[in-house]
C-alpha positions as CSV (number, residue, x, y, z in Angstrom):
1,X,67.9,70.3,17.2
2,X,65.2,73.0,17.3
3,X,63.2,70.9,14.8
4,X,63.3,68.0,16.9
5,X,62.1,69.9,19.4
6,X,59.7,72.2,17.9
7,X,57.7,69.3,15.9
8,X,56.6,67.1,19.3
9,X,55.1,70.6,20.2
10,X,53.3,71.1,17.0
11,X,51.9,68.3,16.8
12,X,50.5,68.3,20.5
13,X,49.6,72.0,19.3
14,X,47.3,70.5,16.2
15,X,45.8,67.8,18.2
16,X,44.5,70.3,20.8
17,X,43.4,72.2,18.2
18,X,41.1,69.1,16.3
19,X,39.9,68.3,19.8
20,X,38.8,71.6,20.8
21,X,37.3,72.0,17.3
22,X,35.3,68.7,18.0
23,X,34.1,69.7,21.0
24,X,32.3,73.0,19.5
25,X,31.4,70.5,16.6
26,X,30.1,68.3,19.0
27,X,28.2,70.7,20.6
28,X,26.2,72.2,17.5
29,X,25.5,69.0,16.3
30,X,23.6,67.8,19.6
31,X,22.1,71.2,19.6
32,X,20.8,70.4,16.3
33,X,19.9,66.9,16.5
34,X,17.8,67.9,19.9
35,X,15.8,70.7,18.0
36,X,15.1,68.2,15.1
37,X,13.4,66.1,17.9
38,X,11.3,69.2,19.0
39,X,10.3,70.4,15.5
40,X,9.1,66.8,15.4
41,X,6.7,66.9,18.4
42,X,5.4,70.3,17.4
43,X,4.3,69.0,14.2
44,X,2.9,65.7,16.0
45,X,1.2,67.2,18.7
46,X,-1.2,69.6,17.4
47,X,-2.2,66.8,14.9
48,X,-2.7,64.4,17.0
49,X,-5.3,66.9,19.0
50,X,-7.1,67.5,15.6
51,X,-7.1,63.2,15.3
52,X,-9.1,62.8,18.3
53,X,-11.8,65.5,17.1
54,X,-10.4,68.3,18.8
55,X,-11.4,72.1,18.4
56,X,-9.0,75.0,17.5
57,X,-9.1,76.1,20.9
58,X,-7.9,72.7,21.9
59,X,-4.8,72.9,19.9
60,X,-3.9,76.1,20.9
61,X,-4.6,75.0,24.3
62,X,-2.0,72.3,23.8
63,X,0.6,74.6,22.5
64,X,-0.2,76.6,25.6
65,X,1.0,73.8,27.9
66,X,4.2,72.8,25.8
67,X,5.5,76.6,25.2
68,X,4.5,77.6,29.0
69,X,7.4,75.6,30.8
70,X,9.9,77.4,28.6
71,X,9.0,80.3,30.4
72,X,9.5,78.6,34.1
73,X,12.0,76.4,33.3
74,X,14.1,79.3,31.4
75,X,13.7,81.6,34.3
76,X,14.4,79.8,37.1
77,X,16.5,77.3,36.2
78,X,19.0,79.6,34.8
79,X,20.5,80.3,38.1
80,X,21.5,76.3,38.1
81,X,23.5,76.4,35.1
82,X,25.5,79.1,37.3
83,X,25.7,76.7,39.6
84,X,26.6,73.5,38.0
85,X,28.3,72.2,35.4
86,X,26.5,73.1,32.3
87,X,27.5,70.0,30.4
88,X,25.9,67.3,32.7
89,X,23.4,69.9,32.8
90,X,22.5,69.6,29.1
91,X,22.8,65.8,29.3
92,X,20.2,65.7,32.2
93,X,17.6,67.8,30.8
94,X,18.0,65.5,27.7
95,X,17.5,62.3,29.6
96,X,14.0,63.6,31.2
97,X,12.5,65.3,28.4
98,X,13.3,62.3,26.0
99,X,11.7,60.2,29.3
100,X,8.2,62.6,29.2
101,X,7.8,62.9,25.4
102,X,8.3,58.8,25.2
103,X,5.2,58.7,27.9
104,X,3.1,60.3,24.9
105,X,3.2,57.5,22.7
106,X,3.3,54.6,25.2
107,X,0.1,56.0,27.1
108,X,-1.6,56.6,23.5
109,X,-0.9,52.9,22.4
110,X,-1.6,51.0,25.3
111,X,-4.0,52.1,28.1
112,X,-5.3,55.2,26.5
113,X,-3.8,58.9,26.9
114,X,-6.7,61.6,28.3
115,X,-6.2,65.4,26.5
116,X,-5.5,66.6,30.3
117,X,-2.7,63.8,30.5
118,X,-1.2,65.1,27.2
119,X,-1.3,68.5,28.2
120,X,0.8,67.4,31.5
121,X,3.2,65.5,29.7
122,X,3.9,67.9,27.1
123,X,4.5,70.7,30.0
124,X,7.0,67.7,31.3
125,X,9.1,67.3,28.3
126,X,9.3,71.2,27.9
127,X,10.3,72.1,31.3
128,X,13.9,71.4,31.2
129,X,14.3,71.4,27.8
130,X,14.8,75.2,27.6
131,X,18.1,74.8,30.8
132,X,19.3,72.1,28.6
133,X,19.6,74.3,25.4
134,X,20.9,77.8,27.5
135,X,23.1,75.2,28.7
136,X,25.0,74.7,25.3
137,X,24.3,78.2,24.5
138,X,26.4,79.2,27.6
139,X,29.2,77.0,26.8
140,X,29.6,78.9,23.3
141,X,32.0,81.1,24.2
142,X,34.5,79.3,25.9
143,X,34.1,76.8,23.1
144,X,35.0,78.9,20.8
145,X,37.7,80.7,22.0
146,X,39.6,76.9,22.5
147,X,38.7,76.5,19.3
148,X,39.9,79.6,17.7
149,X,36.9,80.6,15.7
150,X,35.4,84.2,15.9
151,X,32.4,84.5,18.3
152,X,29.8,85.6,16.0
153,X,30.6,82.9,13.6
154,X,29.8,80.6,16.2
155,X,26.9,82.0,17.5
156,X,25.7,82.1,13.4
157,X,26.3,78.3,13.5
158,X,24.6,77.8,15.9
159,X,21.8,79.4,15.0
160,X,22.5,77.8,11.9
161,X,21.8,74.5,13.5
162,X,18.7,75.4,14.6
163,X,17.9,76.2,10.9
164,X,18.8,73.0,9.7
165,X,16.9,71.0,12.3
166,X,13.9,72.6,11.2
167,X,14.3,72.1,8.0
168,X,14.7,68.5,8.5
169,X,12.7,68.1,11.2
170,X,9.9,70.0,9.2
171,X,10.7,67.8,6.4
172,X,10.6,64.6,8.2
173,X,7.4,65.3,10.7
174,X,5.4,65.8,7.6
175,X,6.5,62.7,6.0
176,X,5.7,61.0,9.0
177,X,2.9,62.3,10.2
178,X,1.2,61.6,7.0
179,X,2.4,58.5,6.4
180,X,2.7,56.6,10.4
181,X,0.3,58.6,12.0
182,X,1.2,61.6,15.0
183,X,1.6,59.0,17.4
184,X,4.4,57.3,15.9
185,X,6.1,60.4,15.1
186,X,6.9,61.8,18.7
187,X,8.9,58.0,18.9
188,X,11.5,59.8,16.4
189,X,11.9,62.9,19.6
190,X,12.7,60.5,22.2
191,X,15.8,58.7,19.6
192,X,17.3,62.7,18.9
193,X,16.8,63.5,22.8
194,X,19.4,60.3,23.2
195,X,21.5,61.2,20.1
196,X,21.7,64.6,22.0
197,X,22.5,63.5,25.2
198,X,25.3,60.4,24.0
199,X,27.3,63.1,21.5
200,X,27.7,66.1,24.3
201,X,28.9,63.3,26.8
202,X,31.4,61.9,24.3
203,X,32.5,65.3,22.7
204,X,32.2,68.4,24.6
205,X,34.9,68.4,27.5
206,X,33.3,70.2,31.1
207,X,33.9,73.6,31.6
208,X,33.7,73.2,35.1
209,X,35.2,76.2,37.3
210,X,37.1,77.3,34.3
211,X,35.6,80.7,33.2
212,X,32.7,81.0,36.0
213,X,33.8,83.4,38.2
214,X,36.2,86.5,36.4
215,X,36.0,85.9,32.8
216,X,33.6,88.6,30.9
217,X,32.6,88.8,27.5
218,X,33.3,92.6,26.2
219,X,32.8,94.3,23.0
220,X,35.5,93.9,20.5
221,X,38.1,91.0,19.8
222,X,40.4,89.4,23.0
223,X,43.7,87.8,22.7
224,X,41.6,84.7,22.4
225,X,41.0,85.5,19.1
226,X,37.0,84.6,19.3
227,X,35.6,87.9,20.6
228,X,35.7,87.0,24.2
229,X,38.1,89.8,25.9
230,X,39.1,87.9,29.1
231,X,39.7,89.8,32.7
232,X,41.5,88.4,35.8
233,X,39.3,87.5,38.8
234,X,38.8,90.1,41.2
235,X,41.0,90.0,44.6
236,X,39.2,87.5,46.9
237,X,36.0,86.8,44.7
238,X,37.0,82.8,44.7
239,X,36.6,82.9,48.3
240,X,33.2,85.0,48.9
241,X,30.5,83.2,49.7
242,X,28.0,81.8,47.1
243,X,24.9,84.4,47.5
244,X,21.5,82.2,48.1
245,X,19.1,81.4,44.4
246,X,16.6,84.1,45.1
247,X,19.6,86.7,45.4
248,X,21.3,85.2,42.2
249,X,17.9,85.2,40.3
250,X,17.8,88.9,41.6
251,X,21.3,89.2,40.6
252,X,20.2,88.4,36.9
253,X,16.6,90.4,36.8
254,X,18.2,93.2,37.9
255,X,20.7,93.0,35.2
256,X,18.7,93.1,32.4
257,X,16.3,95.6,33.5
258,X,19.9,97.9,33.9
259,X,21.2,97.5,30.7
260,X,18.7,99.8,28.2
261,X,19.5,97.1,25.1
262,X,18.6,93.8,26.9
263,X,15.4,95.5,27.6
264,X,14.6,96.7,24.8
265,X,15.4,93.1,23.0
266,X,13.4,91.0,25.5
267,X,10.5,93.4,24.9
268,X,10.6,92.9,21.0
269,X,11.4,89.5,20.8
270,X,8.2,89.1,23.4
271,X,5.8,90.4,21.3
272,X,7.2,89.4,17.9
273,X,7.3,85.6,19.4
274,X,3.7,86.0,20.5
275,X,2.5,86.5,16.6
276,X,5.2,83.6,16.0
277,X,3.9,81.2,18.1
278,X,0.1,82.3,17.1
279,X,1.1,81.5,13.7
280,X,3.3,78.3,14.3
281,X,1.6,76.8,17.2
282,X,-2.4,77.3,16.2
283,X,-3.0,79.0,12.8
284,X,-0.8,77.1,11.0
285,X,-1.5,73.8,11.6
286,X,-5.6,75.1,11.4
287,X,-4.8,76.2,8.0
288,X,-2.8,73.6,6.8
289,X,-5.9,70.8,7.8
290,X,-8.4,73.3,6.1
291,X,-6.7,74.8,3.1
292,X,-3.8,72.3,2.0
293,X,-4.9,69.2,2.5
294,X,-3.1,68.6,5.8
295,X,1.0,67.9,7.3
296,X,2.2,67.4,4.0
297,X,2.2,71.0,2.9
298,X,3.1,72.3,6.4
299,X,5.9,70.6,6.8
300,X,7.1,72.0,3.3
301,X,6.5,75.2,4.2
302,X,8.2,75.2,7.2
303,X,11.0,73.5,5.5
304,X,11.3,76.2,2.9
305,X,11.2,78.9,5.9
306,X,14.0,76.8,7.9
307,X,16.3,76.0,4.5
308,X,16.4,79.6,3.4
309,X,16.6,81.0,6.6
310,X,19.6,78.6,6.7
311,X,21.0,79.4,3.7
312,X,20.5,83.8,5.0
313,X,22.5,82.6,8.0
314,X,25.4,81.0,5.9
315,X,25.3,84.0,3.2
316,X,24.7,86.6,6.7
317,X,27.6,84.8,8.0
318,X,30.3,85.8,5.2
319,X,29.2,89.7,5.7
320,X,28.3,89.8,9.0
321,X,32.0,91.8,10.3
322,X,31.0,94.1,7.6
323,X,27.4,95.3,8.1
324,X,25.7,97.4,10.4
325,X,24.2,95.7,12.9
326,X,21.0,97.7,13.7
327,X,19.9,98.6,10.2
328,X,20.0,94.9,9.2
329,X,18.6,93.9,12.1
330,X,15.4,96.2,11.3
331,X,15.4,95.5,7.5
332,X,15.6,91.7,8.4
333,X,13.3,91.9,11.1
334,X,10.6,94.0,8.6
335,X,11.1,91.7,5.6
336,X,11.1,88.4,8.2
337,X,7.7,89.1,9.6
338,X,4.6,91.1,8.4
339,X,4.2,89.9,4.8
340,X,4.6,86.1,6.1
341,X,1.0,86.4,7.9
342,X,-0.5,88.8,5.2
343,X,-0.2,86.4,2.3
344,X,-2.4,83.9,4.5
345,X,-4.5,86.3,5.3
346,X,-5.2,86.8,1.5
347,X,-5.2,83.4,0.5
348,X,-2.8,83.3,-2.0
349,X,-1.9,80.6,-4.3
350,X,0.4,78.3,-2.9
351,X,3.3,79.0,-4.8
352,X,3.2,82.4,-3.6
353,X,2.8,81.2,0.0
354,X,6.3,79.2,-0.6
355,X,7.8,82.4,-2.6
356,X,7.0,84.6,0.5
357,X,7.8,81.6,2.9
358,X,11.2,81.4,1.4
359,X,11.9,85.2,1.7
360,X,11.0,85.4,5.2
361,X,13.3,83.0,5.7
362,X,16.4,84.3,4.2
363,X,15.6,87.4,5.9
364,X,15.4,85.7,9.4
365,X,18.6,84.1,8.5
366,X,20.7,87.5,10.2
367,X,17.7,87.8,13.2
368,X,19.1,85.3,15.8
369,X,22.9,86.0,15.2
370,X,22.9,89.6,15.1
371,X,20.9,89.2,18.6
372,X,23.2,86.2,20.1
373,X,27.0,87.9,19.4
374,X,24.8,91.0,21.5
375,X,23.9,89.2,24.5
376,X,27.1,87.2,24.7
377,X,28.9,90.5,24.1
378,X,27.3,92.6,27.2
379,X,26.9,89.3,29.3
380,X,29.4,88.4,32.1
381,X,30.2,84.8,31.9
382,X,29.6,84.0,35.7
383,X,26.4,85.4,35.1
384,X,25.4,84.1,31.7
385,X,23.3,81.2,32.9
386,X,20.9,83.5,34.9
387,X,20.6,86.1,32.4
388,X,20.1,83.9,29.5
389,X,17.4,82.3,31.2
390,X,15.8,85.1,32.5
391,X,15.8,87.1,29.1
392,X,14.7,83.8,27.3
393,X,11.7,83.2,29.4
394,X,11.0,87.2,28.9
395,X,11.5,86.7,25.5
396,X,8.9,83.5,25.5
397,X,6.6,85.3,27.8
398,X,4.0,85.9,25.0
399,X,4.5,82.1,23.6
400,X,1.9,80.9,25.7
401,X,-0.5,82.7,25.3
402,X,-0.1,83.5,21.3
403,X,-0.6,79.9,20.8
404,X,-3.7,79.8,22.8
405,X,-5.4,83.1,21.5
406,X,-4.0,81.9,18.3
407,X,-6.4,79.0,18.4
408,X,-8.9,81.0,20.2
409,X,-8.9,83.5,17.4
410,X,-9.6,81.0,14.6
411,X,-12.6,79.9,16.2
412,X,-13.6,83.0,16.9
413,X,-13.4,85.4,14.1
414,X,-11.9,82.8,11.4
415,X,-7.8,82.3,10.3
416,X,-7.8,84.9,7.8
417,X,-8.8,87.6,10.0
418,X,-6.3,86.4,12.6
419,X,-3.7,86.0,10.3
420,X,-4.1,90.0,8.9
421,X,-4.6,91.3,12.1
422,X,-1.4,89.9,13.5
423,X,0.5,90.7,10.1
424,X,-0.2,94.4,10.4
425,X,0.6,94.5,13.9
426,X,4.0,92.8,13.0
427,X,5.0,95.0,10.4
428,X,4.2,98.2,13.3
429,X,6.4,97.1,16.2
430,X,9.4,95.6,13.9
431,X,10.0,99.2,13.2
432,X,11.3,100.3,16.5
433,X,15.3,99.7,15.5
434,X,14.5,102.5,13.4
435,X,13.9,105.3,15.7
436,X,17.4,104.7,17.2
437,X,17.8,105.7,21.0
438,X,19.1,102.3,22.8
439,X,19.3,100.3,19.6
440,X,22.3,102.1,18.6
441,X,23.9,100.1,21.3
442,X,23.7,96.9,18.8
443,X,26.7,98.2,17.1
444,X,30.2,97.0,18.1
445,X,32.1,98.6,20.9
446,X,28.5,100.1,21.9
């Protein structure tokens, strides 16, 4: 009688289970299909300017006006996911950015597309993409914790999506680029923003009112078994009034700037994403068209960053309850960064760029992990949409403008010296996990 019993409840238990998993499933994979799209356009976009007879400085201004809304629409718009429900959310932001990036190619093939009306449309279709990934982001947890898997394996897949959308995306923008042309490319970005869209509307379940107002994420393993320690609502906080967006946004700055560790990451990850996007957004591409012969080889170096970097996320994964967060963080962060500008700086042979390439990206492999379990760690859930935002536009701050000095610096004093002055600045700041203080509070429980 008790098996009769116990085996309709099983199996109801098993199929929650599958679905929940498929909904976390889900959501990486339109996370990873949507960043495929953008590795696509980033590849497209600078050599599209360089088609038309554009200047470095006209690249990097480009990758000015498609990194600057990540900043605006990651700052303010944060205090909306708090507001609404994150999935429709993500679907939205989707919908428009695949809407402004299919503009590109449309204008370009018909009636003619101005660099100004590039530049516009390229600040379009980067202004809610940023909401649309903090979205997903911000649906990790509770994701996760239906689904039974740990926290910061989650956050490493996810993470590890990103990887593998570069790595494909890298893989394919090259191809096509050289092949179709720029302009056909950006077509592929507006197919992964619907792909993106369709799979988070047919898998991922809305989480609606569920964990916005009393759940917390703490330090440490919960009942729920993912490293989300749950705590009851407060007496009465259902029934207080909602405060208005600037207080909220308030609510979230002054957050961060409270806890000593969020500051000290945005502040890092600012300056380190500055050289980044300097190297990614203008030097790179510069190089590539000078040096190498053009897409082709960047897009297999930027493969070979996102594939190892991949396969350091997988191997980072298996160890990652065992190590030392802070140390690894620093070693990672050291190996990750300096030598990957120096060896362009030195014009190496391009067998070494790929050898350095590929260590920079197993070493990167641990960065954004270690860095996500953190924030969703110290981060209440009613507030993560706010704070995410906020600390990812701080953390894009310098994006902006590294890709326009970027290109502004290649003109001015020529790549290699751009490339070696950044590398040596890199290797200087990526040593401040060293010194302790606030980083210690990377650790678990800290």
């Amino acid at each position: 009688m008790k098996m009769k019993l116990g085996r309709p409840v099983r199996d109801l238990a098993r199929v929650a289970k599958r679905r929940n998993l498929s909904a976390l499933i889900g959501l990486l994979g339109a996370h990873a299909i949507s960043q495929t799209g953008n590795v696509v356009t980033a590849f497209a976009v600078p050599f599209y300017v360089l088609g038309t007879g554009g200047s470095g400085t006209e690249v990097g201004l480009a990758a000015f006006f498609a990194t600057a809304p990540i900043i605006i629409g990651g700052g303010f718009g944060g205090v909306f996911l708090d507001r609404v429900d994150r999935r429709r959310a993500a679907i939205v932001a989707d919908l428009i950015s695949g809407g402004a990036v299919l503009a590109i190619p449309l204008l370009a093939l018909s009636v003619g597309l101005p660099f100004w009306g590039l530049l516009a449309l390229v600040f379009l279709a980067g202004l809610l993409d940023t909401p649309g990934q903090t979205a997903r982001r911000v649906m990790l947890p509770e994701l996760s914790a239906r689904a039974e898997v740990p926290l910061e394996r989650s956050v490493g897949f996810l993470d590890g999506s990103e990887r593998l959308a570069k790595l494909v995306g890298a893989s394919l923008a090259g191809l096509l680029v050289a092949v179709l042309g720029p302009v056909a490319a950006l077509f592929v970005n507006v197919v992964t923003f619907a792909i993106s869209g369709t799979l988070t509307w047919l898998l991922v379940p809305s989480l609606e009112g569920e964990a916005r107002g009393g759940a917390r994420a703490d330090s440490g393993v919960g009942a729920d078994g993912a490293g989300v320690r749950r705590f009851p609502d407060a007496p009465g906080a259902q029934a207080r009034p909602r405060a208005s967006y600037w207080a909220e946004l308030g609510q979230g700055l002054k957050f961060i700037v409270q806890d000593p560790l969020l500051r000290l990451i945005v502040a890092l990850v600012m300056v380190t994403n500055l050289f980044d996007a300097a190297r990614a957004s203008s030097l790179m591409p510069l190089y590539a068209d000078t040096h190498l012969g053009g897409a082709g080889a960047l897009g297999l170096l930027v493969a070979v960053m996102a594939g190892c970097a991949l396969v350091g996320n997988v191997l980072f994964g298996l160890v990652a309850h065992r190590l030392p967060r802070r140390v690894t963080f620093g070693i990672c962060f050291l190996v990750a960064g300096g030598p990957s500008f120096l060896v362009f700086a030195l014009h190496m042979p391009f067998s070494i760029l790929l050898g350095v390439t590929a260590l920079s990206g197993l070493a990167s492999g641990a960065l954004n992990p270690i860095l996500g379990a953190v924030q969703l760690e110290r981060v209440p859930d009613h507030m993560r949409g706010r704070v995410f935002g906020l600390t990812g536009a701080g953390a894009w701050a310098g994006v902006p403008m590294g890709a326009l000095l970027g290109g502004v610096a290649a003109d001015l004093v020529g790549i290699s010296v751009a490339f070696g002055a950044i590398g040596v600045l890199y290797l200087v700041v990526t040593t401040s996990p060293f010194f302790g203080g606030s980083w210690r509070l990377m650790e678990r429980g800290g």
